[in-house]
N, C-alpha and C positions, 0 to 999 in steps of 0.2 A: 281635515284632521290637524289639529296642534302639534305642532310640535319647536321643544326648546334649542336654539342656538347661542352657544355662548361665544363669542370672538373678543379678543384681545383688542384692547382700544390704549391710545393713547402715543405719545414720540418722546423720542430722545431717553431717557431713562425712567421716565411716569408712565408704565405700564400697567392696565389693570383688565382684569375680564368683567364683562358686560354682560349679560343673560339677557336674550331675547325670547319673545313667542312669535312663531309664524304658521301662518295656514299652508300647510302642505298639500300638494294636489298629484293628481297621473303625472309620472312623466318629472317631476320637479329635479332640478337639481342643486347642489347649492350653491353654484350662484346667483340662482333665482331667489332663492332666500337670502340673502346678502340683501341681494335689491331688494326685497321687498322691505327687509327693516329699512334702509336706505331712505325709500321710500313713504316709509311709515312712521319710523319711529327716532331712526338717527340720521336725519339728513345732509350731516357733517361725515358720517362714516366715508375715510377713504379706502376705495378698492380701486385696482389696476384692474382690464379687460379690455376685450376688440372684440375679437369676432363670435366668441361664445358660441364655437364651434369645433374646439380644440385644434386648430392652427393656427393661432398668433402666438401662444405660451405667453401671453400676459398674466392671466388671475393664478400664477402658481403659488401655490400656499400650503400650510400644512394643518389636513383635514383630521380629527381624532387622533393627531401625533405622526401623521403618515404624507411625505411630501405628493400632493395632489394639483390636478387641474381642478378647478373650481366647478369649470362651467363640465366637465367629464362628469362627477361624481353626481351620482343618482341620490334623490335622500331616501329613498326606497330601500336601498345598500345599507343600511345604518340601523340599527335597534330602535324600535319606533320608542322605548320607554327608556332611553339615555338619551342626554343630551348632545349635538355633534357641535364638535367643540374646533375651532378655526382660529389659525395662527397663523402670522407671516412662516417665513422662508426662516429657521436660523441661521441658518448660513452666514446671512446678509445683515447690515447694519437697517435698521427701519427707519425709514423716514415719517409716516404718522401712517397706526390701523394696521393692516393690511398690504402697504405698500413697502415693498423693498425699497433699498437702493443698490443695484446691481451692476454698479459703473464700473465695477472694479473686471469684469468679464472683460468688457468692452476692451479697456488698455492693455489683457494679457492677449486678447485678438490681435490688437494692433502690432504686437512684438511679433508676432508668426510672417515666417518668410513666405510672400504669397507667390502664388501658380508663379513658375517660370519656363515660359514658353522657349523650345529649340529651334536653335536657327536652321530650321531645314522649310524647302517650299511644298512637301510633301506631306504634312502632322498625319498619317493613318493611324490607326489601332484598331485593335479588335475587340468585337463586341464583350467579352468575354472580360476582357480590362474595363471597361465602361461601366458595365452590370457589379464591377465588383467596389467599385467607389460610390455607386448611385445609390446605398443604402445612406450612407452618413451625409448624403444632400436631404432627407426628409428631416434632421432637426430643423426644429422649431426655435430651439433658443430660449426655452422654457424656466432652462437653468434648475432643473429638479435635479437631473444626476449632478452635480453640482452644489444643490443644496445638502442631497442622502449621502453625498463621499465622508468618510470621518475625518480623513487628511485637512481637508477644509470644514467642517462642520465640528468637529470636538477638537482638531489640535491646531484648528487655525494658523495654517501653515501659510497660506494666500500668497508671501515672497519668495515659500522655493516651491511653489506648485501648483500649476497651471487648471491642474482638474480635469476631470473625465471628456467634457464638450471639448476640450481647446487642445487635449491626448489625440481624440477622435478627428480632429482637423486637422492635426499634423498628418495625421497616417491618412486620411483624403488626401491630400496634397503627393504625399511620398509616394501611395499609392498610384495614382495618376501615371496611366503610360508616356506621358507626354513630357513630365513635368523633368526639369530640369535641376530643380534645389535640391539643397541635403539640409534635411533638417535636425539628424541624429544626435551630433553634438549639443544640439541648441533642448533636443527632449530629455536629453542626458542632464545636462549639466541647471537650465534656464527652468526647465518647465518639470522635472523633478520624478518624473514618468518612476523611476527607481521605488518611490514611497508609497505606490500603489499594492495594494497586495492582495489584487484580482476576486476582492468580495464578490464581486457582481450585483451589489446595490444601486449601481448607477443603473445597471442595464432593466433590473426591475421596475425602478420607478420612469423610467423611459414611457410615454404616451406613443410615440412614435415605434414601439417597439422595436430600437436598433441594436443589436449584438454589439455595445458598445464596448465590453471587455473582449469579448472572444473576437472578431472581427478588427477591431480596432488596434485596442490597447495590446493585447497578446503578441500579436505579430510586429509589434514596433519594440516591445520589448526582447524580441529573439531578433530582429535586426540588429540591434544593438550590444546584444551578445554577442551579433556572430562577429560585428565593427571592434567593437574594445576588447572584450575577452577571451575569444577563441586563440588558445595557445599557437595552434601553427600556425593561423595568421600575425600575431605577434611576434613569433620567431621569424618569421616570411619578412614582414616588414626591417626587424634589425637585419638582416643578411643584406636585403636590397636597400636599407636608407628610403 
């Protein structure tokens, strides 16, 4: 069966949409149709991908307006008689097609205070602390919740606001029985945790399905209330200096 895909082609500011036809089959998804115009028709088309198994979070894109895995989405999923229409990330500055430029993630990682292990010869914890940080080890780094946050995608805020992924690695780290850093001030103040206001769009478009607002982001946010704004504790600290 036929069917039309239109993607956004072009870099830097020459952006234009494209209309292809592709033979749809069992089972297809659209990153198979990528490849196949690729393939067939625009062998210049650049796309990002690896595993095309939804664990590397390479080919994130935005599928009929909706941030997507590429290689996730069925074209089954889709109105056989509209066309599914493919777009980078906006979030993100395009380097050419299809491909972001995402470096901008990487350098707010780099500012996160990482794991700081206690000096004791002992490190135990219980299973129970383990089980409750080993959800936010299955991202991917897809950068979808990322691209759906509005703080970052309509008010382009990117210098006071870290974003839902690098919220979520704070609070792994804090959470951590083991861990020895404080990273409250630095979510407070650096990473802007304050400007979120708990849509739960990131958690939706999550492939990994991780409770990234409720799990994550919520509970760093009431730490931080109970650190800077809880009145008795403020009254507590002027008394004691």
């Amino acid at each position: 069966m036929k069917r039309k895909v239109i993607i956004q082609r072009g870099e830097e500011s020459d952006f234009f949409m494209h209309e292809f036809e592709t033979e749809g089959g069992p089972g297809m998804v659209v990153l198979d149709a990528v490849h196949q115009i690729q393939a067939n028709d625009a062998p210049d088309l650049a796309v990002r991908w690896n595993c095309k198994a939804g664990k590397c979070g390479s080919c994130s894109a935005e599928v009929n307006g909706k941030p997507k895995l590429m290689c996730m989405c069925r074209m089954s999923d889709y109105d056989e008689s509209e066309p599914i229409v493919i777009k980078p990330m906006k979030a993100f500055p395009v380097i050419k097609d299809l491909v972001n430029d995402v470096s901008w993630n990487y350098e707010v990682n780099k500012k996160i205070l990482p794991y700081q292990h206690p000096d004791t010869e002992d490190p135990r914890m219980m299973q129970e602390d383990v089980d409750r940080v080993q959800e936010f080890r299955k991202c991917i780094e897809c950068f979808l919740c990322q691209d759906v946050c509005h703080v970052i995608r309509d008010s382009d805020m990117k210098s006071e606001y870290a974003g839902p992924r690098f919220l979520m690695r704070n609070a792994m780290l804090e959470m951590h029985p083991l861990d020895q850093g404080d990273r409250l001030e630095t979510l407070k103040e650096d990473n802007g945790i304050g400007l979120c206001n708990i849509t739960r769009c990131c958690t939706e478009v999550c492939p990994e399905n991780i409770a990234i607002t409720d799990n994550a982001i919520i509970p760093m946010k009431e730490r931080i209330v109970d650190e800077y704004y809880d009145p008795l504790k403020w009254i507590w600290k002027k008394l004691t200096g």
